[in-house]
mmCIF entry with sequence, helices, sheets and N, C-alpha, C, O atoms, coordinates in Angstrom:
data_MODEL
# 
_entry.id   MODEL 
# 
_entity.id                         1 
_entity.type                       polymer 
_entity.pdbx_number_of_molecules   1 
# 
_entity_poly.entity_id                      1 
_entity_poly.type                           'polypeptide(L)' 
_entity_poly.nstd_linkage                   no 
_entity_poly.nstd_monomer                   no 
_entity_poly.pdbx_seq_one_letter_code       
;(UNK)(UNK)(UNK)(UNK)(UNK)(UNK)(UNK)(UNK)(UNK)(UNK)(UNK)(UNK)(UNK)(UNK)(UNK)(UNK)
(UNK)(UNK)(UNK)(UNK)(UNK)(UNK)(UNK)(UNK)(UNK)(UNK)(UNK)(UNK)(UNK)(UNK)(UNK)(UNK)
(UNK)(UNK)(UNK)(UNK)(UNK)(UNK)(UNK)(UNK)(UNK)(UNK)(UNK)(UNK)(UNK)(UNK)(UNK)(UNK)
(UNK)
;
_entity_poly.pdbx_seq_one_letter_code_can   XXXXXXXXXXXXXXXXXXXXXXXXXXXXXXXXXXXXXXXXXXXXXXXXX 
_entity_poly.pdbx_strand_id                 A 
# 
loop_
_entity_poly_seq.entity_id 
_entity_poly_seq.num 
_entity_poly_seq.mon_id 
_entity_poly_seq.hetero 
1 1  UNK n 
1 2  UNK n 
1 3  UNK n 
1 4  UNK n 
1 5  UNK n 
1 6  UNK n 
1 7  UNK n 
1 8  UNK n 
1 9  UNK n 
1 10 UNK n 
1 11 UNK n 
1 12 UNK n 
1 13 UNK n 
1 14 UNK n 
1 15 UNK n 
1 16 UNK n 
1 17 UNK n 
1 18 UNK n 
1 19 UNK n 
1 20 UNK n 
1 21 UNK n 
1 22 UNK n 
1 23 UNK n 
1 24 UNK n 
1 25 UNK n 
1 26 UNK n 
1 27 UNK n 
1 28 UNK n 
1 29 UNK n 
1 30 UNK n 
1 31 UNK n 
1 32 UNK n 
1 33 UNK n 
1 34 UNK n 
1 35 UNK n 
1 36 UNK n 
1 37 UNK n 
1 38 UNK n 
1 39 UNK n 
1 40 UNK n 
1 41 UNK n 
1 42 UNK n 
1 43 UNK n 
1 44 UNK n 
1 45 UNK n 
1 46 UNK n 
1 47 UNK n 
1 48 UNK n 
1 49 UNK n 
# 
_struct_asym.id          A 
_struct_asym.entity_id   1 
# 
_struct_conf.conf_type_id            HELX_P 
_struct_conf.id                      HELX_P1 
_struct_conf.pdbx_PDB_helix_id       AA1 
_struct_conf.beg_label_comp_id       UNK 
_struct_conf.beg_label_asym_id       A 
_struct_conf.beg_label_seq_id        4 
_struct_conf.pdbx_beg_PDB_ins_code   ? 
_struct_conf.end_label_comp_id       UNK 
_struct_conf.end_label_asym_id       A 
_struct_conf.end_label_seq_id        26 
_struct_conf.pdbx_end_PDB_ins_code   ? 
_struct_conf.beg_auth_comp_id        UNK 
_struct_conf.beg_auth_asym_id        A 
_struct_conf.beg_auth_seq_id         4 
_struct_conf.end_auth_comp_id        UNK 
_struct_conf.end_auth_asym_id        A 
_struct_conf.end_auth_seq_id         26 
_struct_conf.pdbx_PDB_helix_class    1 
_struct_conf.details                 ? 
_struct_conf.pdbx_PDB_helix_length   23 
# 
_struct_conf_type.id          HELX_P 
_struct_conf_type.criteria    ? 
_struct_conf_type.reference   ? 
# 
loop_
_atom_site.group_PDB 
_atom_site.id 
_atom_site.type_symbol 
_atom_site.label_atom_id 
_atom_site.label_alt_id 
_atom_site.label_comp_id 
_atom_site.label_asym_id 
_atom_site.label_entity_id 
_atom_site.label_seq_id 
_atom_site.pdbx_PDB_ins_code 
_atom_site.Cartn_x 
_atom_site.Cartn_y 
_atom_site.Cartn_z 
_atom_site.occupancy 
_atom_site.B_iso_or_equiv 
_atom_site.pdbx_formal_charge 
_atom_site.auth_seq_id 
_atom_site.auth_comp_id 
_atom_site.auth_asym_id 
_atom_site.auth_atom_id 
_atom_site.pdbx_PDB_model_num 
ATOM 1   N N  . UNK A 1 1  ? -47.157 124.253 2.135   1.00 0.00 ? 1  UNK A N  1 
ATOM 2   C CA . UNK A 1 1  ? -46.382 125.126 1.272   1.00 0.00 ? 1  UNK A CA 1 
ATOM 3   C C  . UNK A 1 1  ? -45.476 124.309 0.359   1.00 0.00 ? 1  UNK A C  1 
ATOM 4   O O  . UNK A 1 1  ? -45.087 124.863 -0.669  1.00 0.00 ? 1  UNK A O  1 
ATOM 5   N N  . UNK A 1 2  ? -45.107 123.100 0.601   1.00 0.00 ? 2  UNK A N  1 
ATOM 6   C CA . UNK A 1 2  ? -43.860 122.169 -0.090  1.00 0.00 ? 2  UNK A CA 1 
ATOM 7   C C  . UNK A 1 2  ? -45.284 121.572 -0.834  1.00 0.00 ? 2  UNK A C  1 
ATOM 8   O O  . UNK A 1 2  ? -44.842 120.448 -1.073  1.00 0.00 ? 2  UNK A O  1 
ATOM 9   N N  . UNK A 1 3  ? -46.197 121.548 -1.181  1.00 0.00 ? 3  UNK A N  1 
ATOM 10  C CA . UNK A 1 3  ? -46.847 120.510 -2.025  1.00 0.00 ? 3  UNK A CA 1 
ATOM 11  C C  . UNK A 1 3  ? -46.750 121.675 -3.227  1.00 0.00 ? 3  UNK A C  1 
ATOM 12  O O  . UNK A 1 3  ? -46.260 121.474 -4.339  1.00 0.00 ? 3  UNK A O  1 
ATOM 13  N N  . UNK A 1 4  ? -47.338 122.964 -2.746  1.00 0.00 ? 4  UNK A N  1 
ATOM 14  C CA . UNK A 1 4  ? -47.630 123.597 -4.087  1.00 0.00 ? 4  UNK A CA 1 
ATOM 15  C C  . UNK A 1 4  ? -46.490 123.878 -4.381  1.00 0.00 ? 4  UNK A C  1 
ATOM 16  O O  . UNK A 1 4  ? -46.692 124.362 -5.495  1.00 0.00 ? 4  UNK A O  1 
ATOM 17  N N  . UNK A 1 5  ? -44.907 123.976 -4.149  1.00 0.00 ? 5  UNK A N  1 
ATOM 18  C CA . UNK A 1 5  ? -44.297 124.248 -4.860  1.00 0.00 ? 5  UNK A CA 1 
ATOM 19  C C  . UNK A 1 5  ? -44.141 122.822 -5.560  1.00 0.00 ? 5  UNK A C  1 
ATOM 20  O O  . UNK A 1 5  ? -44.167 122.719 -6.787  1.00 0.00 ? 5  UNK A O  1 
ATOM 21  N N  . UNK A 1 6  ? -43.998 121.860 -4.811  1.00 0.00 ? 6  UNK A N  1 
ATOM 22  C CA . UNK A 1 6  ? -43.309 120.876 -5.519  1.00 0.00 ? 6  UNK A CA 1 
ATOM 23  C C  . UNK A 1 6  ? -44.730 120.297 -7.138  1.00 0.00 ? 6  UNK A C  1 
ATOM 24  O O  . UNK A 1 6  ? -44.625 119.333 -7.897  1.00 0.00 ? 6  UNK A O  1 
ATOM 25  N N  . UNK A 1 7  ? -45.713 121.230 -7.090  1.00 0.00 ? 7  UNK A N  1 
ATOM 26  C CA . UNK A 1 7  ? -47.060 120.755 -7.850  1.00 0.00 ? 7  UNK A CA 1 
ATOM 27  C C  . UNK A 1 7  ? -46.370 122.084 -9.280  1.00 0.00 ? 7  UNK A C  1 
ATOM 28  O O  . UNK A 1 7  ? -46.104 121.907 -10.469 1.00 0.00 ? 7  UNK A O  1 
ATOM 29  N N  . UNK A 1 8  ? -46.314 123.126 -8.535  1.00 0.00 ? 8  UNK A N  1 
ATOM 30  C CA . UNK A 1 8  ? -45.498 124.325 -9.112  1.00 0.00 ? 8  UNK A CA 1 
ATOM 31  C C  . UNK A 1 8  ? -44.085 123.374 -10.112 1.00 0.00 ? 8  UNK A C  1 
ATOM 32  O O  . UNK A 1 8  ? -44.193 123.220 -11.329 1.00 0.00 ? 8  UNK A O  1 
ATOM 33  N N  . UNK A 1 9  ? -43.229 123.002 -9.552  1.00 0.00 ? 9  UNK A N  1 
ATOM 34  C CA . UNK A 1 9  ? -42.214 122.191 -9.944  1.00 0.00 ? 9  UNK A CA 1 
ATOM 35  C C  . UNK A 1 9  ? -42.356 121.167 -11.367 1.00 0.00 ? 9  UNK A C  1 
ATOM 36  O O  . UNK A 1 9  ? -41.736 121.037 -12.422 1.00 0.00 ? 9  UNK A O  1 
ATOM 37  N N  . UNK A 1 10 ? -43.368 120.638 -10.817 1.00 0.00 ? 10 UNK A N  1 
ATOM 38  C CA . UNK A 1 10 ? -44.124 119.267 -11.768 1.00 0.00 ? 10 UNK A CA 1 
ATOM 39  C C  . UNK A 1 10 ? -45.123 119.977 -12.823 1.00 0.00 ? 10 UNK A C  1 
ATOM 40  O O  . UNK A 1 10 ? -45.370 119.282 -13.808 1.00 0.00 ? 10 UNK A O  1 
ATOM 41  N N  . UNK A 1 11 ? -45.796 121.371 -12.772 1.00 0.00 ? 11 UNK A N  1 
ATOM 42  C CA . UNK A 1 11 ? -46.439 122.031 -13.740 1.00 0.00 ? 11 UNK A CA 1 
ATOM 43  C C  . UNK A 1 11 ? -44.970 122.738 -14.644 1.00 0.00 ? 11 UNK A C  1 
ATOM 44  O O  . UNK A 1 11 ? -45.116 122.673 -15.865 1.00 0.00 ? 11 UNK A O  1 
ATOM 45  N N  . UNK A 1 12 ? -43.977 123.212 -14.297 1.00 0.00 ? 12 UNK A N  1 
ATOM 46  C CA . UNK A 1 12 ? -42.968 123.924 -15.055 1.00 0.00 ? 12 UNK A CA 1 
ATOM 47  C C  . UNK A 1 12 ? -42.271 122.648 -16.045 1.00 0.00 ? 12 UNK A C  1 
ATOM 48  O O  . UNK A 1 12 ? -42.138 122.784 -17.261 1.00 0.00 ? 12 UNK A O  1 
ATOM 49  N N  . UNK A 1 13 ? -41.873 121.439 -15.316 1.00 0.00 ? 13 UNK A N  1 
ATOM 50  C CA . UNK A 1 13 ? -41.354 120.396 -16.054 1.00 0.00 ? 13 UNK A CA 1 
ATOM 51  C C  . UNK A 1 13 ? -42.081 120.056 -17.416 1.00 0.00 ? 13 UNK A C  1 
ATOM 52  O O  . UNK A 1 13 ? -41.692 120.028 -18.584 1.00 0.00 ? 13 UNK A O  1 
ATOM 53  N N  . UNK A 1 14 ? -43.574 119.750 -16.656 1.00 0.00 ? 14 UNK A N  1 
ATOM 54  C CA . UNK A 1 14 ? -44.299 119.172 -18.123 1.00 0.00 ? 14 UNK A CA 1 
ATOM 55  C C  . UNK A 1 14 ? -44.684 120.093 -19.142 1.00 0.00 ? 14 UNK A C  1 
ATOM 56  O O  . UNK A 1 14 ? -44.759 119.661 -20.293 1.00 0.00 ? 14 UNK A O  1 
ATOM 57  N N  . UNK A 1 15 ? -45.006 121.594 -18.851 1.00 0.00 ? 15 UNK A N  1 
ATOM 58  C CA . UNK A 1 15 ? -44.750 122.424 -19.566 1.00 0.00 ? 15 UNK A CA 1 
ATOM 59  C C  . UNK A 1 15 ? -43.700 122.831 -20.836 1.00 0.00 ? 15 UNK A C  1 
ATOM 60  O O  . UNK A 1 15 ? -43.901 123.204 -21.992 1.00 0.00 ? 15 UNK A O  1 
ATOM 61  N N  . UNK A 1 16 ? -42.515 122.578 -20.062 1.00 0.00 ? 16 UNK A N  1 
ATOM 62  C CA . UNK A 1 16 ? -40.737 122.617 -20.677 1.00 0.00 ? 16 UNK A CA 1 
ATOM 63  C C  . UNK A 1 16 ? -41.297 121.527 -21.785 1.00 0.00 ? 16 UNK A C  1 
ATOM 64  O O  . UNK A 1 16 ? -41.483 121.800 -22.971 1.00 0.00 ? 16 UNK A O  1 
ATOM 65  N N  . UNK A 1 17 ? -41.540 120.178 -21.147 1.00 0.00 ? 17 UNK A N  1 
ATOM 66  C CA . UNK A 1 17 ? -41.309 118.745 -22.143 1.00 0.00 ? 17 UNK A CA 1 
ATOM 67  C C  . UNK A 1 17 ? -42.300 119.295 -23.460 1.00 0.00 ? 17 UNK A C  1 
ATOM 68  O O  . UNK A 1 17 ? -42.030 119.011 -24.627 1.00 0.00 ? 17 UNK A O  1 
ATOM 69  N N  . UNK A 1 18 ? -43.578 120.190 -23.027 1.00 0.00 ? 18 UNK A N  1 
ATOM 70  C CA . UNK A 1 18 ? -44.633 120.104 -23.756 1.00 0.00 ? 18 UNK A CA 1 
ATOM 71  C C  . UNK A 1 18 ? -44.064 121.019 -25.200 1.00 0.00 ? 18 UNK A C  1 
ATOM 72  O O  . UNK A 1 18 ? -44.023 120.739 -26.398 1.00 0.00 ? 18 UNK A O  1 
ATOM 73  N N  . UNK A 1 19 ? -43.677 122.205 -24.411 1.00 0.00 ? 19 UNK A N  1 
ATOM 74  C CA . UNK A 1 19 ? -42.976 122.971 -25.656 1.00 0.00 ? 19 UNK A CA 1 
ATOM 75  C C  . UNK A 1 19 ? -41.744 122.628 -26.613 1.00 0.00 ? 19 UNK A C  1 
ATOM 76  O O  . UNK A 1 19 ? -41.489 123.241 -27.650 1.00 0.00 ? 19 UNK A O  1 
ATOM 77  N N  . UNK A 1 20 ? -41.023 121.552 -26.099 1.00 0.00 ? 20 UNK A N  1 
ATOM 78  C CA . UNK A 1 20 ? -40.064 120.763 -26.240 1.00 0.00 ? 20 UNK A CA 1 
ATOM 79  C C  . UNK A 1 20 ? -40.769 119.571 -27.937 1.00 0.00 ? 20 UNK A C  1 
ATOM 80  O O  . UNK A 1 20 ? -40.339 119.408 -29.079 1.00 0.00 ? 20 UNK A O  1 
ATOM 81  N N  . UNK A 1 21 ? -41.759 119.133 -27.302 1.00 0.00 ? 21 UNK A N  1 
ATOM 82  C CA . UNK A 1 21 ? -42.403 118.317 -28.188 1.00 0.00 ? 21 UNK A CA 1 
ATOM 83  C C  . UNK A 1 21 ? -43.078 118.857 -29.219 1.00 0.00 ? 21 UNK A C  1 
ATOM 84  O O  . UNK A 1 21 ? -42.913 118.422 -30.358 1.00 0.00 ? 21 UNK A O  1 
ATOM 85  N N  . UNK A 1 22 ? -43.931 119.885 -28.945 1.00 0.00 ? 22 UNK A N  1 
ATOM 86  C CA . UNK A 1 22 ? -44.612 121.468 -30.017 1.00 0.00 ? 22 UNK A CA 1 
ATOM 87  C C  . UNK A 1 22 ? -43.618 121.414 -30.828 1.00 0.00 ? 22 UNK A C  1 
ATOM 88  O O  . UNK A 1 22 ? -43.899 120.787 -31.849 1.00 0.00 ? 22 UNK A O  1 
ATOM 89  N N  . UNK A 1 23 ? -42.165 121.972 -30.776 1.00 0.00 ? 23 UNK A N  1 
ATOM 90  C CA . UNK A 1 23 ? -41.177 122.532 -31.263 1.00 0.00 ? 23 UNK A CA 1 
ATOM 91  C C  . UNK A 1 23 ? -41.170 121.335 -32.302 1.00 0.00 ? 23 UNK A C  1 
ATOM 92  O O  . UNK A 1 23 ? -41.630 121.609 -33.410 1.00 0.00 ? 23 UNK A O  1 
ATOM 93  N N  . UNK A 1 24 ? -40.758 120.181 -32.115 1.00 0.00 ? 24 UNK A N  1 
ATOM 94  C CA . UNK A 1 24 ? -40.771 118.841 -33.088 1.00 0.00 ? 24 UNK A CA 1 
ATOM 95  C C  . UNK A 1 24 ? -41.535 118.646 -33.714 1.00 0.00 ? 24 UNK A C  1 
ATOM 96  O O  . UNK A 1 24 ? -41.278 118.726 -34.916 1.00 0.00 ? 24 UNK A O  1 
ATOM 97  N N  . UNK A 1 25 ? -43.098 118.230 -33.248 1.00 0.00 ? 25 UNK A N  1 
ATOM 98  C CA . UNK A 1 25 ? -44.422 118.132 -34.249 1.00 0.00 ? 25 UNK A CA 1 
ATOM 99  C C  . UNK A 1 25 ? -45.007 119.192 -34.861 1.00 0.00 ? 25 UNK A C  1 
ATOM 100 O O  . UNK A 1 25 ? -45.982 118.977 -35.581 1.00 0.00 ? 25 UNK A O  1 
ATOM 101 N N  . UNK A 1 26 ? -44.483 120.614 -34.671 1.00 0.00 ? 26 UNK A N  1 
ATOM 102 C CA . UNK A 1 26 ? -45.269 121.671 -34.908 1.00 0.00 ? 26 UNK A CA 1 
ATOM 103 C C  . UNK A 1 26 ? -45.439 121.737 -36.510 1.00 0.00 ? 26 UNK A C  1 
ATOM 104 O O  . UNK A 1 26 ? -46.432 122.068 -37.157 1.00 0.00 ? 26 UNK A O  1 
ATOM 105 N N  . UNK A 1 27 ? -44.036 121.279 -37.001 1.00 0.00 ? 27 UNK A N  1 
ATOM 106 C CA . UNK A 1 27 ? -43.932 121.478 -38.139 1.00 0.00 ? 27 UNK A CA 1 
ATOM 107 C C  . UNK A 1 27 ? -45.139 120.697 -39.357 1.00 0.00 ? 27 UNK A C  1 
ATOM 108 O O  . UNK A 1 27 ? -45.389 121.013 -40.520 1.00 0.00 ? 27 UNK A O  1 
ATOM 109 N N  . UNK A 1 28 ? -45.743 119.487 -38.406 1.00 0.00 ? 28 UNK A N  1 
ATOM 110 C CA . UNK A 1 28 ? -46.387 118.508 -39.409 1.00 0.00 ? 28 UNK A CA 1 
ATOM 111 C C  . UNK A 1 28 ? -47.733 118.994 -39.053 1.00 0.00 ? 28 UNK A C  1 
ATOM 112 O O  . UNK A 1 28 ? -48.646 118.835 -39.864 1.00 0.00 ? 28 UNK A O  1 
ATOM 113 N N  . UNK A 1 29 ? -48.001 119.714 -37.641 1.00 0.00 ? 29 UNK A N  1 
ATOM 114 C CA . UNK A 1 29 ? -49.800 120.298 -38.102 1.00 0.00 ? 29 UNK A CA 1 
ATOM 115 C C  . UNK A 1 29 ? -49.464 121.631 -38.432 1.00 0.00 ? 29 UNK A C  1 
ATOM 116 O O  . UNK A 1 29 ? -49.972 122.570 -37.820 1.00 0.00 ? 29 UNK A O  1 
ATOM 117 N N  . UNK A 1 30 ? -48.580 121.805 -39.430 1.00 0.00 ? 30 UNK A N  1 
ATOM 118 C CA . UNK A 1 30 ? -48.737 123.562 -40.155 1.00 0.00 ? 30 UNK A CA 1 
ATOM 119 C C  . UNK A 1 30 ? -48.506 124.548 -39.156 1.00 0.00 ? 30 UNK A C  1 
ATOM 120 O O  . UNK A 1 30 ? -49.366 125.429 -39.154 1.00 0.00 ? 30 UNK A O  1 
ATOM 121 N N  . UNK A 1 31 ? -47.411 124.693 -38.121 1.00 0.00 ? 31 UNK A N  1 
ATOM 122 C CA . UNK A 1 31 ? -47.070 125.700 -37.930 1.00 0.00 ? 31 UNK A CA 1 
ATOM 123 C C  . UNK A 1 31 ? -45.327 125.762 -38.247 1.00 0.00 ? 31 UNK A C  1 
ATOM 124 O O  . UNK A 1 31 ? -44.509 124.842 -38.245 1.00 0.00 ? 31 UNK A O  1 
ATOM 125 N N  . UNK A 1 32 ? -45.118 127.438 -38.551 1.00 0.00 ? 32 UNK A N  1 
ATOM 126 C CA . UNK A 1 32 ? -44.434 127.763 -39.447 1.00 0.00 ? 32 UNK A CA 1 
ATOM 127 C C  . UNK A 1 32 ? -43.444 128.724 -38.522 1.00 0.00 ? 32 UNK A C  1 
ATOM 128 O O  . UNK A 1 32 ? -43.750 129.894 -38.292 1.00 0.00 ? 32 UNK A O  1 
ATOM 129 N N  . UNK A 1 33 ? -41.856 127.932 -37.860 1.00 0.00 ? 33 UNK A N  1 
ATOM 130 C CA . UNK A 1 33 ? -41.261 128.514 -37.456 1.00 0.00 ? 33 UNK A CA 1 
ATOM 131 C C  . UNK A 1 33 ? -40.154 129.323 -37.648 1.00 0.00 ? 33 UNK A C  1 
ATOM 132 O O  . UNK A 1 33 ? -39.522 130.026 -36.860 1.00 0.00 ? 33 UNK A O  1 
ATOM 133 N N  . UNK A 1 34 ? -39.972 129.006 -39.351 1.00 0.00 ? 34 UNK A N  1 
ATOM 134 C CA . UNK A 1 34 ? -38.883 129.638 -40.218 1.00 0.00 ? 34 UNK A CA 1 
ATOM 135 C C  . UNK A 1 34 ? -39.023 131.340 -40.018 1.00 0.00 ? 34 UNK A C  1 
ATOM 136 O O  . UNK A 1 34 ? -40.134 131.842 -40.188 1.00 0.00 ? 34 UNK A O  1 
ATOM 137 N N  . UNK A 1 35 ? -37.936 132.147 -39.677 1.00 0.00 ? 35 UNK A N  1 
ATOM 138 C CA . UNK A 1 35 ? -38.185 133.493 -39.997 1.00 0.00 ? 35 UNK A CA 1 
ATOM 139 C C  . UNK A 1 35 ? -37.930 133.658 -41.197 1.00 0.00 ? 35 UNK A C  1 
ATOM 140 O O  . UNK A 1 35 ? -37.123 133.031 -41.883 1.00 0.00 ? 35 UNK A O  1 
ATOM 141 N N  . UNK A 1 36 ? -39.060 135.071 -41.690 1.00 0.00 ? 36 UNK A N  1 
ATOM 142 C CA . UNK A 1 36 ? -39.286 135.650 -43.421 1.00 0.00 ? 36 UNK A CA 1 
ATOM 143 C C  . UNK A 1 36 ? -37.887 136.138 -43.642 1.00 0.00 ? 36 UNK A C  1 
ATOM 144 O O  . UNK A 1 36 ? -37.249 136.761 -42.793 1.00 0.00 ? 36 UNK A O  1 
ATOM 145 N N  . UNK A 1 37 ? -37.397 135.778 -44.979 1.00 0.00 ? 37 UNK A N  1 
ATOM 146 C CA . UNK A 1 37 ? -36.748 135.693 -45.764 1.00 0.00 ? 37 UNK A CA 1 
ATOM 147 C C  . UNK A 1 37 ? -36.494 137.000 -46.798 1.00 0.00 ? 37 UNK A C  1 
ATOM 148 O O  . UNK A 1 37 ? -36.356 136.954 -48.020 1.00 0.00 ? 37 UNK A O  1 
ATOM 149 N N  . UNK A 1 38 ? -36.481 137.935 -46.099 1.00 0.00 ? 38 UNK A N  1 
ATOM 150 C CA . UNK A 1 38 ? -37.213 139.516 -47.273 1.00 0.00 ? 38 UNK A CA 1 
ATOM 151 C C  . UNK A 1 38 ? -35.566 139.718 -46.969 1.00 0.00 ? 38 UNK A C  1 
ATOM 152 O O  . UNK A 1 38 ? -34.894 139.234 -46.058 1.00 0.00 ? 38 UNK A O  1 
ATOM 153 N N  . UNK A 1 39 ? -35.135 140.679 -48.149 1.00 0.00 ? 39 UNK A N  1 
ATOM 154 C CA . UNK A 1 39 ? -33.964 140.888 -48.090 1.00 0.00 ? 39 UNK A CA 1 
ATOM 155 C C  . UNK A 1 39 ? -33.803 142.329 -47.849 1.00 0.00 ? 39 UNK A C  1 
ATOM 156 O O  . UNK A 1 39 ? -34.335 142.938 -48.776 1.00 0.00 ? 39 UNK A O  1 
ATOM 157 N N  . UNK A 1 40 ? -33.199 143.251 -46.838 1.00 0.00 ? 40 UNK A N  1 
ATOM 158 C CA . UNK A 1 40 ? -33.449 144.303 -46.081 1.00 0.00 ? 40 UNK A CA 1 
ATOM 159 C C  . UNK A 1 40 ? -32.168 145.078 -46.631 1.00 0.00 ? 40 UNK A C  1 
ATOM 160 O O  . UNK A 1 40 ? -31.044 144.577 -46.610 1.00 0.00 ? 40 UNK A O  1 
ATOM 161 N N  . UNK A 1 41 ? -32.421 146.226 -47.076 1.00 0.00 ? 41 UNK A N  1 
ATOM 162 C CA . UNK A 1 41 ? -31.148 147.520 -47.767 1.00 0.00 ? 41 UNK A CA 1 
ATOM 163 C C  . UNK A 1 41 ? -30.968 148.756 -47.080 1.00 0.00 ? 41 UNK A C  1 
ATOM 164 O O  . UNK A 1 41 ? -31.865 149.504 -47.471 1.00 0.00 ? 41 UNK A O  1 
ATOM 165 N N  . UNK A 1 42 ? -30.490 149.139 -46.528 1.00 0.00 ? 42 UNK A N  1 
ATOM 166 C CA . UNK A 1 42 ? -30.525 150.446 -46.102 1.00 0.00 ? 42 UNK A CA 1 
ATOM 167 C C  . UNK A 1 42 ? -29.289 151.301 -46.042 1.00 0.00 ? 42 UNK A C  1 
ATOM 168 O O  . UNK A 1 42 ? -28.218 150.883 -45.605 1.00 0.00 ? 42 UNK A O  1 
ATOM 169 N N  . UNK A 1 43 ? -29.500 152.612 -46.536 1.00 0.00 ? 43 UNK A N  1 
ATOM 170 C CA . UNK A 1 43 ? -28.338 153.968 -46.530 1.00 0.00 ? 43 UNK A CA 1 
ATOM 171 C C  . UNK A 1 43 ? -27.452 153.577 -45.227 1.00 0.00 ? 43 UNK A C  1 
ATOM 172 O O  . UNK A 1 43 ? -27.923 153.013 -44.240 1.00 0.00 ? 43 UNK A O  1 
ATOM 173 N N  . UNK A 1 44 ? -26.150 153.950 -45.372 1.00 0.00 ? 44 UNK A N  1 
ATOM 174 C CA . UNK A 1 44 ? -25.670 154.102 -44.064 1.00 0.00 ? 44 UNK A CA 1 
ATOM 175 C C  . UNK A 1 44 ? -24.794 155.318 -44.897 1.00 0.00 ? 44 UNK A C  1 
ATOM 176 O O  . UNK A 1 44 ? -24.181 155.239 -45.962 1.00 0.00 ? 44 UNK A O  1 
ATOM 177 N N  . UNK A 1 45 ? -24.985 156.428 -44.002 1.00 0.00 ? 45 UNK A N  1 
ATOM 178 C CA . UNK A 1 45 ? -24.192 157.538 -44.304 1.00 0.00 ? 45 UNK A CA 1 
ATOM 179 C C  . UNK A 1 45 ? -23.045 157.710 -42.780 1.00 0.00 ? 45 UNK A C  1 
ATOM 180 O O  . UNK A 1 45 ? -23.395 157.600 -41.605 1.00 0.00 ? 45 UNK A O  1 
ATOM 181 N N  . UNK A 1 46 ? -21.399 158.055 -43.403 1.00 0.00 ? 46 UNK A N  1 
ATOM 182 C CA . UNK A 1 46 ? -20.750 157.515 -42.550 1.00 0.00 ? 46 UNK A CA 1 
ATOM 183 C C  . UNK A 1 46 ? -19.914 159.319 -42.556 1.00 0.00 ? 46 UNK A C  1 
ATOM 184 O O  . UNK A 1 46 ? -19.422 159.787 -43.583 1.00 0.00 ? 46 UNK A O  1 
ATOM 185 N N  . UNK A 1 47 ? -19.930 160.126 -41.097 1.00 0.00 ? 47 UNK A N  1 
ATOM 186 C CA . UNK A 1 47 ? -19.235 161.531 -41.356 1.00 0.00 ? 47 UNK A CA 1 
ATOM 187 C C  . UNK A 1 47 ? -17.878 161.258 -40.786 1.00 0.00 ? 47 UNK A C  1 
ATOM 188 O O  . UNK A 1 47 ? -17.454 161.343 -39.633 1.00 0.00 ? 47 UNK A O  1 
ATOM 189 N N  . UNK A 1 48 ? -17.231 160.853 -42.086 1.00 0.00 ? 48 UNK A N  1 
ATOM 190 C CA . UNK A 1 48 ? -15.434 160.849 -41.572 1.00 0.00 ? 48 UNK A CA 1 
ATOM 191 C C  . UNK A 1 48 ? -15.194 162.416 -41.224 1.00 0.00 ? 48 UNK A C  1 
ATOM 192 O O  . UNK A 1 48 ? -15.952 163.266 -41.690 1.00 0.00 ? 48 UNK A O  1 
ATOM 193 N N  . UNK A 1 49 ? -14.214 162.722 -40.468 1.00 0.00 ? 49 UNK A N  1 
ATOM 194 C CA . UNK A 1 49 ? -13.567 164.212 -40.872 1.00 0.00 ? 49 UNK A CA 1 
ATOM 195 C C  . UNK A 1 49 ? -12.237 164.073 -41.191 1.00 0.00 ? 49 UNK A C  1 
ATOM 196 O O  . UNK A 1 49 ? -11.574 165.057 -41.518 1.00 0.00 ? 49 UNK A O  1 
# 
């Protein structure tokens, strides 16, 4: 039971590092983490009394 967690343990780490490293190089094989830029308007109707 202590191997698979500790295998469990060692799959979550290199995982973390992996997305860790994605996050850095992602940008140079074309993926695109900027959120869109649209500029959003909307009514706000406000009932003082």
């Amino acid at each position: 039971m202590g191997r698979i967690i500790k295998w469990l343990f060692y799959l979550a780490v290199l995982g973390a590092v992996g997305l860790v490293c994605y996050a850095y190089v992602g940008p140079f094989l074309g993926a695109d983490f900027s959120a869109p830029a649209d500029e959003v308007r909307q009514e706000v109707i406000l009932h003082v009394q």
